[in-house]
N, C-alpha and C positions, 0 to 999 in steps of 0.2 A: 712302641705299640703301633700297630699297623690301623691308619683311619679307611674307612671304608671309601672305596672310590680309589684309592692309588694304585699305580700299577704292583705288581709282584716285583718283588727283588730280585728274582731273577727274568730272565728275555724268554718267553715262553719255547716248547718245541716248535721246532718250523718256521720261527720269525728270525730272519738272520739280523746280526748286529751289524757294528761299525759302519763301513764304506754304504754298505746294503741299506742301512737305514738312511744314510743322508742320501742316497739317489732317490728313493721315495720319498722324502720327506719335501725335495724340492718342487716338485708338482704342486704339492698343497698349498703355493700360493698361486696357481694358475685361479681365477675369476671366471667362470663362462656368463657373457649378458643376457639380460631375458632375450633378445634379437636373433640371438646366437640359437639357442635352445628351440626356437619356435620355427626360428628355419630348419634347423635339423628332426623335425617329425618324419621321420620314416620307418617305415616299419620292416622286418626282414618277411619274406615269404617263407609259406610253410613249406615242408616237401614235397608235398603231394602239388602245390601250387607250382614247384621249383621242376616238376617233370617237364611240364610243358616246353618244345621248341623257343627257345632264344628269349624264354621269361625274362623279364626281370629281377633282381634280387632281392632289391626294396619296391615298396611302392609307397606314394606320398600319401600323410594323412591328413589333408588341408579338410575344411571345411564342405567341401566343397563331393571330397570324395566319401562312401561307403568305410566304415571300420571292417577289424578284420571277422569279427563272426559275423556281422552282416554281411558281406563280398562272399563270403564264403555260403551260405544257407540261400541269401539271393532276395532278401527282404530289405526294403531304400536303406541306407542311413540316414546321420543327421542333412548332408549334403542333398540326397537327392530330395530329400521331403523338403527342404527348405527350394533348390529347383525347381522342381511341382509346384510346388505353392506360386512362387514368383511368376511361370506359366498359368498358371490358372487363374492368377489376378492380370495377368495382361487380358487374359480372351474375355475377364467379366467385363471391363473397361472397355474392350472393342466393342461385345455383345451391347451394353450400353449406348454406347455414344450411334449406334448404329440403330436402336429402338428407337432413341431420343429424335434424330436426325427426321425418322417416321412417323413418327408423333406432330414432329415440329416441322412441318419441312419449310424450306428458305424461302423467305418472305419480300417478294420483292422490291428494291427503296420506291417512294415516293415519287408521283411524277412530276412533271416539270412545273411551269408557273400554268394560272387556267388563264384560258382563252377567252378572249373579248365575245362578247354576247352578240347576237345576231339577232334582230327580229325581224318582223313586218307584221305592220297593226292595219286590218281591211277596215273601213268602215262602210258598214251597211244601210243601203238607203230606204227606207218603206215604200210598198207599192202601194198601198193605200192609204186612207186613213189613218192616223193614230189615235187606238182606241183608250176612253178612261173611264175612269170610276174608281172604286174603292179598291185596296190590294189583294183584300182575299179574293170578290167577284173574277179579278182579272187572272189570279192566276188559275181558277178553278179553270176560266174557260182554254188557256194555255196549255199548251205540250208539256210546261213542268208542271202539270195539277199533281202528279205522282210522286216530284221531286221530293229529298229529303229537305229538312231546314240545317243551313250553316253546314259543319263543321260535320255532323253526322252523314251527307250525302259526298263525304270525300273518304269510301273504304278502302282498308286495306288490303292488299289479295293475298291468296294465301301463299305460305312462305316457304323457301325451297335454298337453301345454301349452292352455293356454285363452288367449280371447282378449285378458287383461289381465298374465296371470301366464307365463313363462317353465316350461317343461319341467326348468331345474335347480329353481326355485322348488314346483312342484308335487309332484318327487321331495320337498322337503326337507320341506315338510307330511305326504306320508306317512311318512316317516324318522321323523320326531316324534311321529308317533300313537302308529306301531309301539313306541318307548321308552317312551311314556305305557303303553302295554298290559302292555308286559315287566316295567315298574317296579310298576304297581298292580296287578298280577294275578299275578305270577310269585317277587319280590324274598321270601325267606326272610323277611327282619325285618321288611316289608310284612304277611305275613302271621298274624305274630305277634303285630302291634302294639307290635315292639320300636321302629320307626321310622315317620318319615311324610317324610321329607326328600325321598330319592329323588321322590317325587311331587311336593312341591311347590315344587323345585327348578323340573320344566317347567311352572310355572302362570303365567299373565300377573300381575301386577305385582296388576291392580286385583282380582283373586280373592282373593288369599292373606288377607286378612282372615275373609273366608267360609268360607276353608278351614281356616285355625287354630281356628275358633271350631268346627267341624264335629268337627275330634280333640278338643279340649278338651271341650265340650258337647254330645254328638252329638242328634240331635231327628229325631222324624219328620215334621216339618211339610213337608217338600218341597222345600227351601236347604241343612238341617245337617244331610244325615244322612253318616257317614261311612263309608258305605257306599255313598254314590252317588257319590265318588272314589276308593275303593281296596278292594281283598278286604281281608277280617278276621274272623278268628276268635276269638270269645272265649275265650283262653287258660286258663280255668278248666273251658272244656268241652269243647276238642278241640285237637287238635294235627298237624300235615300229618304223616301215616308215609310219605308216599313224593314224594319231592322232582321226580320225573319229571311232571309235572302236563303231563295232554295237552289239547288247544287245536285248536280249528278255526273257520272264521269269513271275512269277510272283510271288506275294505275298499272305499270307494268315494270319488273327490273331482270335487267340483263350484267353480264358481265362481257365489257366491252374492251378488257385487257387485263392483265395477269396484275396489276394494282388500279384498277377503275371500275367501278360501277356504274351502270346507269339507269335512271327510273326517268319512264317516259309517264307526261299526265295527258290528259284531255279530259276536263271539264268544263260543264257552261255552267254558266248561275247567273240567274236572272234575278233581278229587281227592281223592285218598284221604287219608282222615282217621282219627284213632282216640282213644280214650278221655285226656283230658289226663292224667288220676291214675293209666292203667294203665303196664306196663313197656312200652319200647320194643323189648323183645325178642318181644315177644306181637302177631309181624303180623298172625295171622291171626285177629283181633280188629278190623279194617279194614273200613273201610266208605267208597260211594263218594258227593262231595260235586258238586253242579252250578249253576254259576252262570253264566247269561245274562246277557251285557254289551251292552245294546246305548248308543251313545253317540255323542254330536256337538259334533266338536271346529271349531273357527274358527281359524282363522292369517290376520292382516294381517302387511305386508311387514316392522312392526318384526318381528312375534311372531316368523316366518323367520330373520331375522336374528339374532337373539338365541337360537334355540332353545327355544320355548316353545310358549303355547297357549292358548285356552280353552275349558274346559271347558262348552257353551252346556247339554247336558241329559245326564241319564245316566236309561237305563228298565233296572232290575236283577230279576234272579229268581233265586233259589238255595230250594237245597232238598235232601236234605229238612230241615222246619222245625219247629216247632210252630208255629199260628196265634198263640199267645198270646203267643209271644216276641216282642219289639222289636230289628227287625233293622238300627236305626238304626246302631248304637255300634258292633255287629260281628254275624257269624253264629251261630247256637247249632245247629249241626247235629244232629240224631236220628241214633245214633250205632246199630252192630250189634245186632239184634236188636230195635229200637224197633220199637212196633207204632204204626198211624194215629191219630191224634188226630180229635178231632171241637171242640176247645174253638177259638171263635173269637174274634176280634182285638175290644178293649173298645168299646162302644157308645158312639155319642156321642146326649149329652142334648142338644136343644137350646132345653129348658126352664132348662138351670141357667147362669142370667142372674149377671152377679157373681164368676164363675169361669172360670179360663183356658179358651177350648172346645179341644175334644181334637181331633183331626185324627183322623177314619175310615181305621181300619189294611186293607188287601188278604190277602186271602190266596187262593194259587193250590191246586192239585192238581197236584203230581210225578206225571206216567204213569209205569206200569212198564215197563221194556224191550219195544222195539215196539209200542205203542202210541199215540195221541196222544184223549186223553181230551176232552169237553167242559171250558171256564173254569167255575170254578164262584165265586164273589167272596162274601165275606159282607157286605163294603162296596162302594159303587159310584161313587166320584168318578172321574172321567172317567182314561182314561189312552188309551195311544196303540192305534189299532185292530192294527197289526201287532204289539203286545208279547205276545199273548194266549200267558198260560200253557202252554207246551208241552214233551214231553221233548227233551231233546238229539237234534240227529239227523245222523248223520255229514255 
């Protein structure tokens, strides 16, 4: 009985036997690899494809290229659409990075170390009398009666981003002066000479050597005086009687290189002073003290960053003074009832070869209330045309 599935008994029509089966049959152990199979994807063309001049007879069917009812209708295949794609993710990637580039543009590094400070500190002589009384009296009758008190007569201007520096960046440079002013001109123990921290807390990194050596050795050579970083009074000769210390002045900020800031100050602030060996209950023993700040500070994007600054010059005037004092260290103000001085700042030799030469000391002229006097200099090394000697003026 015949199971299903075997062949027929006999060799069907048209299949030949013997020789004829074993030359067929030896093929069917040829193997083709997948490698084999995948390279040979080609396809024959149609006849109407085969009209054409010097066609081809295959054409490949990689990936890469259109099938054949796509090639033929004219709609991509998988190849061109995966093509496409690949292009139009390169141009999103360019479009990007070329938004981004605008957005962000290149920010230039950091500059180099800051520069050694530069001042010169004038001291102003009275041409009259020095008047006193109690604090409020004097300043009513003074050119700051208008002024602000402290901290509030140091505003800020309004605010304008520059081509390199961002509007939050240019606030934060003024931010910083403004504390640089509050701290070196305002701070109790600043003014004492109990402290110098508060200050050189906002100094750049590459000053603070400059600056230490300026409290420790203070000089008037035009680098160490320490007087052209902070108010000071020499606590042997006077002492602040009235903590209200008024202030006027302003600010201005430029950009003075494609990573530098600059914010220039000028203000004066006066205060009242009084005898350091007298009682503290004897206000109307007061007299009033004026000192012209003017100064230019630098911020690169570290200095911002971190809160800080430098200091590139300071041009100071206070008064009243005597000429004779050295207002390097600290102030020696002419205190109630001083009358003018006529003694000026020590000569320099410059026949005495062999010996440190002495730096030619300034001295100004404090006008009296309303007025503004001629500069009168016993010395003349150059200093800045706007600093000339003058009284405060609201």
């Amino acid at each position: 009985m015949a199971v299903p599935g075997d062949p027929p008994n006999s060799t069907p029509e048209g299949m030949g036997g013997g020789d004829d089966d074993f030359r067929s049959d030896e093929y069917r152990s040829v193997v083709f690899d997948e490698d084999f199979v995948r390279a040979a994807r080609l396809q024959e063309y149609s006849a109407q494809e085969r009209m054409g001049e010097h066609a081809r007879a295959v054409r490949s069917r990689s990936i890469w290229s259109g099938g054949g009812s796509a090639a033929r209708t004219g709609t991509p295949g998988r190849g061109a659409r995966q093509g496409m794609l690949l292009v139009l993710l390169i141009a999103t990637a360019f479009a990007a990075a070329v938004y981004m580039g605008l957005r962000n543009p290149y920010l230039p590094p950091a500059g180099g170390p800051a520069q050694a400070l530069t001042s010169t500190v004038v001291p102003l002589a009275p041409t009259t009398d020095v008047p006193g009384g109690r604090p409020a009296e004097l300043y009513a009758k003074s050119p700051a009666a208008d002024y602000r008190v402290g901290a509030a007569g140091i505003a800020l201007p309004a605010v304008r981003r520059t081509h390199h520096f961002t509007d939050a960046q240019v606030v934060a440079a003024l931010s910083i002066a403004k504390d640089y002013l509050v701290q070196s001109s305002l701070d109790p123990d600043i003014l004492t000479g109990a402290a110098s921290r508060p200050v050189r807390v906002l100094l750049d990194p590459d000053q603070l050597a400059q600056f230490d050596r300026s409290m420790t050795s203070p000089s008037g050579d035009g680098r160490h005086a320490a007087t052209g970083w902070l108010v000071r009074f020499d606590p042997a000769t006077a002492v602040v009687a009235d903590s209200r210390v008024r202030v006027s002045g302003t600010l201005a900020v430029e950009e003075v290189a494609p990573d530098m800031l600059e914010v220039t100050t000028d203000h004066t602030f006066v205060y009242a002073v009084r005898p350091a060996t007298g009682s503290p209950a004897a206000a109307d023993g007061a007299s009033l003290f004026t000192v012209r700040r003017e100064l230019r500070l630098r911020f690169d994007r570290d200095d911002l960053t971190a809160r800080r600054l430098e200091l590139a010059s300071a041009y100071v005037m206070a008064g009243p003074q005597d000429c004779s004092a050295d207002p390097a260290g600290a102030f020696h103000p002419l205190l109630a009832g001083a009358g003018p001085t006529t003694v000026g700042p020590a000569a320099s030799d410059p026949y005495a070869t062999g010996r440190p030469r002495r730096t030619a000391g300034l001295c100004g002229v404090l006008a009296p209330p309303g007025t503004t006097p001629p500069v009168t200099e016993s010395a003349t090394p150059p200093s800045p045309p706007q600093a000339a000697p003058v009284s405060p003026a609201p």
